[in-house]
C-alpha positions as CSV (number, residue, x, y, z in Angstrom):
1,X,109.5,-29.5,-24.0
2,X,111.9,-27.6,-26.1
3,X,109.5,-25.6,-29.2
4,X,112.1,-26.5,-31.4
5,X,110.8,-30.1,-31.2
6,X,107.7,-29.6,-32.3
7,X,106.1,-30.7,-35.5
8,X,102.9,-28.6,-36.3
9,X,101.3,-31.0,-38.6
10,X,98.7,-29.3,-41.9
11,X,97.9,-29.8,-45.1
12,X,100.9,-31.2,-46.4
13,X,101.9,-35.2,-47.6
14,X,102.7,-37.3,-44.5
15,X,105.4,-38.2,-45.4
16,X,106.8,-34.4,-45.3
17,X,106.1,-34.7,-41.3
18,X,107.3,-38.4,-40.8
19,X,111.1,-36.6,-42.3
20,X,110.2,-33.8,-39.5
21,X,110.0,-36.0,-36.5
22,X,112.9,-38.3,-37.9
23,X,114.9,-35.1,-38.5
24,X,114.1,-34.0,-34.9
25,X,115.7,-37.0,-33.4
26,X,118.5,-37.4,-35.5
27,X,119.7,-33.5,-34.5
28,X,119.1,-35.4,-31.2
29,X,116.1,-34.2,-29.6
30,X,115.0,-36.4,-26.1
31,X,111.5,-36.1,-27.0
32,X,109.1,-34.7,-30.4
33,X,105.6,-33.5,-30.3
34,X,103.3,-34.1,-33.3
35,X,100.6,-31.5,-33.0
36,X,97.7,-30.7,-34.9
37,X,94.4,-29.3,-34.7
38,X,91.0,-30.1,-36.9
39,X,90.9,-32.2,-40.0
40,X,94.8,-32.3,-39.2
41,X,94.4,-34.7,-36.5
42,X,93.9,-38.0,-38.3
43,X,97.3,-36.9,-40.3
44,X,99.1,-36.3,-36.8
45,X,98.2,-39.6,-35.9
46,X,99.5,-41.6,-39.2
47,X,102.6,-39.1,-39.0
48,X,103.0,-40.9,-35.4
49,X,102.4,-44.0,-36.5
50,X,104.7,-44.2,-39.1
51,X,107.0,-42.8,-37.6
52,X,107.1,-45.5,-34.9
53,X,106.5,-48.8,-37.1
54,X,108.6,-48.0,-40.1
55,X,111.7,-45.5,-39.4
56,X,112.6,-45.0,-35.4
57,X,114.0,-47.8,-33.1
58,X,113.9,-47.3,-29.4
59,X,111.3,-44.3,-29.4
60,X,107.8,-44.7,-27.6
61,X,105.0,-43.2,-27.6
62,X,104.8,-41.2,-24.1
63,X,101.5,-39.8,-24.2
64,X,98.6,-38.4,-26.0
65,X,97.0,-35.4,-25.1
66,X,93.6,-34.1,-26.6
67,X,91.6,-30.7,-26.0
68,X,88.8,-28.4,-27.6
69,X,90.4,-24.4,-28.5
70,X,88.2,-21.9,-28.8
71,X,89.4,-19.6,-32.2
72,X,87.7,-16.8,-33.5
73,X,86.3,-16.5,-36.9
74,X,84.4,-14.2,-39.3
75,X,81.1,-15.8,-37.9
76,X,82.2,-15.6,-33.8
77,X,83.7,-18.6,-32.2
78,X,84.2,-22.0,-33.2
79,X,85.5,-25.3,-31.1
80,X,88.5,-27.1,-32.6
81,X,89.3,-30.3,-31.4
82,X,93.6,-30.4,-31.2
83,X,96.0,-33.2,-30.1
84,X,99.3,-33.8,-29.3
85,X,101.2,-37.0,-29.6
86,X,104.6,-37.3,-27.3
87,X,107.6,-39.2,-28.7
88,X,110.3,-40.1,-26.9
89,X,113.6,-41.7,-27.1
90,X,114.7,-44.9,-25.5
């Protein structure tokens, strides 16, 4: 997985990550990965979902992949859930 196809989704309108991942594959790019981490995740996911239903023909959804990171903060360390949602074409 190339990091240039990644989209690192945040704070922002999901639309602004749904032009990301169709941006991606129309520079033609095999594969995207939606990532996010934290209250991110449920964005990632609609990011993916729109994605797929509204805008991309012949991309599927390869895999989902979830995990806990460990990040340090002020107070110690904190668990953050994280995902990543695969993409790919044909």
């Amino acid at each position: 997985m190339d990091k240039d196809n990644t989209v690192f989704v945040g704070n922002k309108p999901v639309m602004n990550y749904v032009l990301a991942v169709i941006t991606q594959f129309n520079n033609g790019a095999e594969e995207v990965s939606i990532k996010a981490r934290g209250k991110a995740i449920s964005r990632a996911v609609d990011t993916a979902e729109i994605s797929l239903n509204k805008f991309l023909q012949g991309v599927t959804k390869q895999g989902v992949i979830t995990s806990t990171e460990v990040i340090d903060t002020e107070s110690g360390q904190t668990n953050v859930s994280s995902i990543e949602i695969l993409l790919r074409q044909g």
